[in-house]
N, C-alpha and C positions, 0 to 999 in steps of 0.2 A: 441364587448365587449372590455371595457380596465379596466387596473389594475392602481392603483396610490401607486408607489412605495417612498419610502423616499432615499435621497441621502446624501452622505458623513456630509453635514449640514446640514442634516434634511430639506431641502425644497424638496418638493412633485413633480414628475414628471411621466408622463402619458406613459405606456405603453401598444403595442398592440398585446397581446399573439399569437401566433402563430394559425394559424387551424388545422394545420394537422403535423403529427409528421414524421421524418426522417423515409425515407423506408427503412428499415434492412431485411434480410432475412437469414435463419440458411444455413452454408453450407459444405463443408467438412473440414475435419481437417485440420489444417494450415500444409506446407509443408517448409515455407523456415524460419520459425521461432518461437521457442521456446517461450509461451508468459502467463505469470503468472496475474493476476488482485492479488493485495491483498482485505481482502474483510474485512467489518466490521462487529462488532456483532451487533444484536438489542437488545434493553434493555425489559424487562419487566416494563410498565409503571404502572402494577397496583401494584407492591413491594415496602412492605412498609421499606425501608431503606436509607440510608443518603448515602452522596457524597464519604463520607471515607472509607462505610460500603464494606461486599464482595459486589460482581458484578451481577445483579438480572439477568439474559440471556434470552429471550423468545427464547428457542433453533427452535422451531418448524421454527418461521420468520426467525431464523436464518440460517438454512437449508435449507429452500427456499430459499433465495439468493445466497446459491453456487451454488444450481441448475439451477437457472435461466443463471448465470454464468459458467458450464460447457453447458448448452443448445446452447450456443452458442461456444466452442469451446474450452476457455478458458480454463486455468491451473486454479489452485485457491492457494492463497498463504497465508496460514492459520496463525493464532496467531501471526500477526508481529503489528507493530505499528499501522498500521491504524485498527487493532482488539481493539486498546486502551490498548497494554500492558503496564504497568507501569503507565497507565495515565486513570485508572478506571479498567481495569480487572486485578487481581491478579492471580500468579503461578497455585492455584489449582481450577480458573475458566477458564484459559489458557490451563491447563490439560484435563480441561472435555469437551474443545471445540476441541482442535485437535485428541481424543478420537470420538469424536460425528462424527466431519468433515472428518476425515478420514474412516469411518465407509458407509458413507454416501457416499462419493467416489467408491470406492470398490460397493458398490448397485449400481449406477448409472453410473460406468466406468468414473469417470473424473478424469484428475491429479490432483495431491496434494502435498503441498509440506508445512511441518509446523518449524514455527520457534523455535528452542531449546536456550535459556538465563541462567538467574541466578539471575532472581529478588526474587525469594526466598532468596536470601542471602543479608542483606540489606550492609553488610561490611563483608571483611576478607581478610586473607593473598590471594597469587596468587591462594595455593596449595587448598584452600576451595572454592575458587571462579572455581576451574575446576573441584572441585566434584558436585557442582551444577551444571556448564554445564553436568557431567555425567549422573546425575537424569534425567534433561529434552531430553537429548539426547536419552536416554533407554525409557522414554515414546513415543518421535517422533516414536523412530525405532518399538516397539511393537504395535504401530498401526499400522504398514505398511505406512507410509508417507518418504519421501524424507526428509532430513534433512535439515536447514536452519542454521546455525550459528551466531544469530543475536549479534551485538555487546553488551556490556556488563556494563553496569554503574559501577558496583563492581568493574569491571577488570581495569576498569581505572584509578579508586581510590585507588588499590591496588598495580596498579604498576612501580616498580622504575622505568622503562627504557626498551625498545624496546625487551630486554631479557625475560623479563615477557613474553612478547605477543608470542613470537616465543617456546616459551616452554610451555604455556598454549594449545596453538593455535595445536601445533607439536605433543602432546600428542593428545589430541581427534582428530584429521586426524587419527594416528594410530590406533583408533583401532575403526575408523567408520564403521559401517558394510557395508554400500555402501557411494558411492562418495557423497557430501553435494556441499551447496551452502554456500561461504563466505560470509556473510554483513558489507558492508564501512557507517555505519549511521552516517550522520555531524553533526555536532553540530547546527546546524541549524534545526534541525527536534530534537534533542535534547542533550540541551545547558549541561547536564552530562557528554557527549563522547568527550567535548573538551579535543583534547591530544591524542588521539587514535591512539596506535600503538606505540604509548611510546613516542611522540614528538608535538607540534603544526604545524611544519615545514611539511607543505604538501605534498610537495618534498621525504624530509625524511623518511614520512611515509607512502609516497608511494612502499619506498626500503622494508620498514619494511612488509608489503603486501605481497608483490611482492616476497619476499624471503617466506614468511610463504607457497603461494601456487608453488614456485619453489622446495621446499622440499617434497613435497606430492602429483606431479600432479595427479597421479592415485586416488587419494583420493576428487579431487576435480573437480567436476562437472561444476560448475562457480560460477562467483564475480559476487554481486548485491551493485554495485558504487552509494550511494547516497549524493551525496555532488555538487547539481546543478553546474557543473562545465564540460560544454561540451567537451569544450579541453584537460582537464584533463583527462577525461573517456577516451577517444579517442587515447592519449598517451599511456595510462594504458594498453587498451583492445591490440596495436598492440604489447604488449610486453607479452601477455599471453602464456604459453607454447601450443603447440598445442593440442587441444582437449579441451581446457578449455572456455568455455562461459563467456561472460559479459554480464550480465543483467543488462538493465539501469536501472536507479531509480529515473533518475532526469527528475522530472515531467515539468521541463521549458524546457526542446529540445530532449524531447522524441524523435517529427517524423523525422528528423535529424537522430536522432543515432542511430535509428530502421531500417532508409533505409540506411543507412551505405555507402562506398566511395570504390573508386576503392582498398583499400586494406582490407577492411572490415566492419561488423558491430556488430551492440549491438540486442541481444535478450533483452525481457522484463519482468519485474517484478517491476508493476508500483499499488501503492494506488489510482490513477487518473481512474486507466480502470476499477475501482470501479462502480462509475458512466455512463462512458464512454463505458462499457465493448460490447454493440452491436454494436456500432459503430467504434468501436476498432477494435472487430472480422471481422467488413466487411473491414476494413483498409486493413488489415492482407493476406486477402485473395486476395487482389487483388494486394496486394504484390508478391504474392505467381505466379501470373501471369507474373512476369517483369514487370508489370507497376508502377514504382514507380511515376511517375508523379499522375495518381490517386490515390495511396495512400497517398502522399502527400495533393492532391486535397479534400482530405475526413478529414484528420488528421491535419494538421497543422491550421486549423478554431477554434480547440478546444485548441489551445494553453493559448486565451487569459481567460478562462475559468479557463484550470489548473492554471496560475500565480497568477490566483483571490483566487480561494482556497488553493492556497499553500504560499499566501505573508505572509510576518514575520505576528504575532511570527507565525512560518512554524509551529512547532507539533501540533497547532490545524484545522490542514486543515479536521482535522474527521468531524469536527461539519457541516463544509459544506458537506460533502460528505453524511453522514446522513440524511442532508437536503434533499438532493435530492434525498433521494431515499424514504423518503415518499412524495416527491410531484408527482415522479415516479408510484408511487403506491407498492411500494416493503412490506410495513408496513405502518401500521394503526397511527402512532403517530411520533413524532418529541421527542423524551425521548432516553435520552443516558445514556448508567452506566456512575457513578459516576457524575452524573447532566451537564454533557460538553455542553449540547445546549445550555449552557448560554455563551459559550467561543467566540463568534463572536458577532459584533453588529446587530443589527437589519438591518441598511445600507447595512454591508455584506450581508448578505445572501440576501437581497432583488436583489442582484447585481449576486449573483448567478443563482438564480431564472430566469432572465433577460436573463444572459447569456446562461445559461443549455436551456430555451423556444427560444431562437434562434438559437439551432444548430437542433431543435427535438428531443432534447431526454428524452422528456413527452410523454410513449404511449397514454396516453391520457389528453391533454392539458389543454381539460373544468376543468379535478379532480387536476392539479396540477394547474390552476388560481384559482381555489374555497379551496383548502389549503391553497395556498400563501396570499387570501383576510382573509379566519380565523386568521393566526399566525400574520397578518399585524391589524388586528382589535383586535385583543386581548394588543398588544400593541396601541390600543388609534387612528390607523390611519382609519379613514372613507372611504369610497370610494363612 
């Protein structure tokens, strides 16, 4: 059987799906490294509401895929961007997902770790924009989740100068109930946080950082560096006080930063092992072995996949990720809150498709060719 895919010009080109999908198999828990998938919601596609409207959740499907994803080993790294915060899900459908998720965990024994913001607040001074991180912060903790500190649109907007961040940032350290995780989101996954940390000067705000968890190491668990910037991370992570983690986040040289160098490396908390997340967990474990060549050997194939779903504009790498997880079979439908499947061209994803059915990660190949021929016939392409 083949599929006839469209390419970047729309000329039509033949490809030939795979037969059989990547052997994965479940195994013990990782040992030599700490590794989060963030995960996305599924939308309810029979609600009847608009792209602006609240956020319609089919929690159940959405359930199922942390499950799926602790099944194999995985952390799960709730209500962060690739959940579509700020960009279809709102504060108080963010609430009832890391409520639900962490709820869910706790039954099922997996980790969890959910992100606490301040999109509720759409502007304000520094001192209102950290009572909103206090709201969502007391929700994370009264679940029982692990807290996430994700960066902040308000707080960027709000503040004059590197001072802001270090006394935003220094208050809620004190008086976290257990140690959290910092998030570096770039402006590149969303174009609000340019300036972050009181400067554009990368450099500078890396000092800026870098002092906020030098002041509170006990309070901080690790940084999740997202600012595809390998060397940078790299720099970063050897300068961390000790006991403190870096979770990478940059989906272009993950397996690189994961197998780390004779002075160190990067744990993970990556929206790629969305997707990814079986073939991620057997990465992992055979990591777990000293073989980094075979992890390498397994991981680094899926690089050119992540660069596809994450190339500019970066914050919609969800649509792909979505994508494939109903060609996957994870959900019944390709419908995203807030209407986001429109947010890639048809080329993409088609390019997805191609690439995700070359590494096997279709458990079953025939159901994601015979989706990929639906969504490709419904836009107009024959086969």
């Amino acid at each position: 059987m083949t599929i006839r895919l469209p390419g970047p010009q729309g000329a039509l080109r033949v490809h030939e799906p795979r037969a059989e999908p990547l052997a994965v198999t479940a195994g013990t828990p990782f040992t030599s490294r700490t590794v989060f998938s963030a995960a996305h919601v599924v939308a309810d596609p029979f609600a009847d509401t608009t792209p602006d409207g609240p956020a319609a959740v089919d929690w159940e499907a959405t359930l199922a895929f942390r499950r799926h994803l602790w099944s194999h080993g995985l952390g799960v790294a709730e209500a962060m961007d690739t959940a579509q915060r700020g960009m279809g899900l709102d504060w108080a459908g963010a609430a009832e997902l890391i409520r639900r998720s962490a709820a869910e965990a706790r039954a099922v024994g997996g980790r969890i770790a959910c992100g606490a913001g301040t999109e509720q607040l759409a502007a304000g001074t520094p001192a209102e924009v950290r009572a909103a991180y206090e709201e969502q912060l007391a929700v994370v903790e009264e679940a029982g989740a692990q807290a996430i500190l994700m960066a902040s649109r308000a707080l960027c907007a709000a503040a004059s100068g590197p001072d802001d961040y270090l006394e935003v940032y220094g208050h809620l350290l004190r008086q976290a109930a257990e140690p959290v995780v910092l998030h570096w989101l770039g402006p590149m996954f969303d174009p609000a946080l340019e300036g972050y940390w009181g400067t554009s000067d990368l450099d500078a705000a890396t000092e800026v950082f870098l002092e906020v968890v030098a002041a509170h190491p006990d309070k901080v668990d690790g940084v999740k560096v997202s600012l595809l910037d390998a060397g940078r991370e790299v720099a970063l992570r050897r300068r961390l006080p000790d006991g403190v983690r870096c979770y990478t986040g940059d989906d272009f040289h993950y397996p690189e930063l994961i197998a780390g160098d004779e002075r160190g490396f990067s744990h993970a908390l990556l929206g790629v092992f969305d997707p990814l997340g079986p073939l991620a967990a057997q990465a992992v474990r055979v990591l777990d072995t000293g073989d980094v060549t075979g992890f390498r050997a397994l991981l680094d194939p899926t690089v050119a996949l992540s660069r596809h779903l994450f190339r500019a504009p970066t914050r919609f790498y969800k649509t792909g990720v979505v994508l494939l997880a109903w060609l996957a079979g994870h959900q019944t439908h390709f419908t995203m809150v807030g209407g986001l499947q429109s947010a890639r061209s048809l080329p993409h994803l088609a390019r997805a498709y191609e690439l995700a059915d070359g590494l096997g990660l279709f458990p079953d190949p025939k159901l994601a060719e015979d989706r990929m021929k639906t969504l490709l016939s419904l836009h107009g392409v024959d086969q």
